[in-house]
C-alpha positions, 0 to 999 in steps of 0.5 A, a space after each residue: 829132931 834135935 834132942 831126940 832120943 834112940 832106939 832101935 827096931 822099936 815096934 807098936 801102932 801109931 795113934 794120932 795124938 793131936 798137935 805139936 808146938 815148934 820154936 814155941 807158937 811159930 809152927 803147928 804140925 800133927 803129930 801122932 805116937 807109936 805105942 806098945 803096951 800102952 805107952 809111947 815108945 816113940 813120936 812121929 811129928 807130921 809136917 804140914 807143907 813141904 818134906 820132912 826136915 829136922 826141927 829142935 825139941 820144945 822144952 819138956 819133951 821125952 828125951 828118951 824116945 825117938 821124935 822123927 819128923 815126916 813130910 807133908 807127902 808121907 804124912 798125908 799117907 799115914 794119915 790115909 792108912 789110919 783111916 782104913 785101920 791100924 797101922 804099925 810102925 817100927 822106928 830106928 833111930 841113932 843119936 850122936 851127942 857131943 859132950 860141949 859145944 861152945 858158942 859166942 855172941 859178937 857185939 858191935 858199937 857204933 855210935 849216933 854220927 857225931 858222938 862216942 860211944 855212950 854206955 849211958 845212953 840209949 841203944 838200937 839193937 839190930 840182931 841176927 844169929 850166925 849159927 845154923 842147922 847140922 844138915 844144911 849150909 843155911 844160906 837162907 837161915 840164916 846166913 842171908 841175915 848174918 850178911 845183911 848184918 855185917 853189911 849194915 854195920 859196914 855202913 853205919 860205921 863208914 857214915 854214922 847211924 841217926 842212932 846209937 846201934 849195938 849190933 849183935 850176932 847171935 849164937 845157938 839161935 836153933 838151940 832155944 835162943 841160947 844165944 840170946 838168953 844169954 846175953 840178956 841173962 849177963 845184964 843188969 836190969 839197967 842195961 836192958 833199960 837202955 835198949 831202946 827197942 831191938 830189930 832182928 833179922 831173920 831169914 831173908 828167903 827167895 820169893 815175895 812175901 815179906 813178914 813182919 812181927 812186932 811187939 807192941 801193937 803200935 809198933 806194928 803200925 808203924 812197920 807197916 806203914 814203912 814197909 808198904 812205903 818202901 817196898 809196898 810195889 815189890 813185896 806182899 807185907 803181912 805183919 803179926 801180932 803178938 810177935 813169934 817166940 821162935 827167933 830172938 827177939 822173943 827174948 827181948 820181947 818177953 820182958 816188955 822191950 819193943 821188938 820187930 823180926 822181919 823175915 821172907 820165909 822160905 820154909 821149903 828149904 829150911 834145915 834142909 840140904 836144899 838150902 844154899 846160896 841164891 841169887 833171889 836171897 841176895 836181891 831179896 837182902 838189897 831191897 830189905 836193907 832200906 827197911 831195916 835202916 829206917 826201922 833203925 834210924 827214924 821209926 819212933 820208938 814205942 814204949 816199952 809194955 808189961 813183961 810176960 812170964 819168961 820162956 
């Protein structure tokens, strides 16, 4: 796990313990302790689908003991051993830390066809993040949503978009929305106010299931009638609300401005090795852009709704 402690040849029984939050509320895994002496010397964090694959810690871990992630496979197994009676673990676990990483949001204007660009006015923020995991080359998270970005941008530069939109492509989006937080962090109370509601992009996976994330509720409404419009005969739509606090717009979100995420998730091969460049992504990313421009460009915008306690 990112942020996880070391340690070598550590030793004790394994308890499950209860559950384990990833990106905030988006996923739930078991997760169970080793113990010696009655306390924890390391944890074992149990996937639910899919093999094991490393997630960064939620704010307030133990950061000096080893957090490793499990497989749904070889947790199912554990959990099996458990049932028969005590199991003991030994965990050993080696940790590279770099002294500074840097990273940089990239921020593009364009303006509503037929006009300047107008700090005063309102904007549509359209979003992805550009950064990936250490393991991965992360065609799908979040490479597919980069691409698809820079292609809308393409567009709206070449043609003008119906509204003002400030692209961003964020960074350190796997490192608690760094990226993100920074950015709403450098502006004043007067500049958020004048974004109008964000869009973000997020994961466009192989298969089809589309799903949408919104916040407020009426917004979701509105997404999904677009949705089921436009690609209602390629894709299964789901839709959620409250929105995930996994993603960007969880940000913006959290302080009241309307926010949409649309993903297809592909959880099989995130932060994994496996994740490389498909065929299905870039087809999947064409049948999306219709979506996200109409989002963008004609969806009413919703009001803004009472700001929540900031992650």
């Amino acid at each position: 796990m990112l942020w996880s402690g070391h340690g070598e040849e550590i030793s004790g029984e394994v308890q499950l313990v209860g559950d384990q939050g990833i990106w905030g509320d988006s996923v739930v895994w078991r997760k169970a302790a080793v113990v010696r002496d009655g306390a924890c010397v390391a944890y074992l964090h149990l996937r639910n689908h899919y093999g094991a694959a490393p997630q960064p810690l939620p704010a307030g871990s133990d950061l000096t003991v080893p957090h490793v992630v499990i497989g749904r496979d070889d947790a199912d197994a554990l959990i099996a051993e458990l049932r028969r009676g005590p199991v003991e673990a030994t965990v050993s676990v080696r940790v590279s830390r770099p002294s500074q990483s840097v990273g940089q949001n990239v921020v593009v204007r364009v303006p509503a066809a037929g006009t300047e660009w107008d700090e005063t006015q309102p904007s549509v923020l359209v979003c992805a993040h550009y950064d990936t995991f250490f393991n991965t080359l992360g065609a799908y998270d979040n490479g597919s949503g980069t691409i698809e970005l820079l292609h809308l941008l393409r567009g709206w530069n070449d043609q003008g978009p119906a509204r003002q939109i400030l692209g961003v492509f964020f960074t350190a989006e796997e490192w608690h929305l760094g990226g993100a937080q920074e950015f709403v962090r450098a502006r004043s109370a007067e500049e958020l106010d004048r974004i109008s509601m964000v869009v973000n992009i997020d994961g466009i996976g192989r298969g089809n299931a589309l799903e949408l994330f919104t916040a407020p509720e009426t917004f979701e409404a509105h997404a999904r009638r677009q949705a089921e419009r436009l690609l209602g005969h390629r894709f299964s739509i789901t839709s959620r609300f409250p929105s995930t606090k996994g993603t960007d717009d969880a940000i913006f979100a959290m302080r009241g401005i309307p926010a949409f995420f649309l993903t297809i998730n592909d959880q099989e091969r995130l932060h994994t090795p496996l994740d490389v460049l498909d065929p299905e992504i870039a087809a999947n990313a064409g049948q999306l852009e219709a979506l996200i421009r109409v989002i963008a460009e004609e969806t009413p915008v919703p009001d803004r709704f009472p700001a929540a306690a900031p992650l």
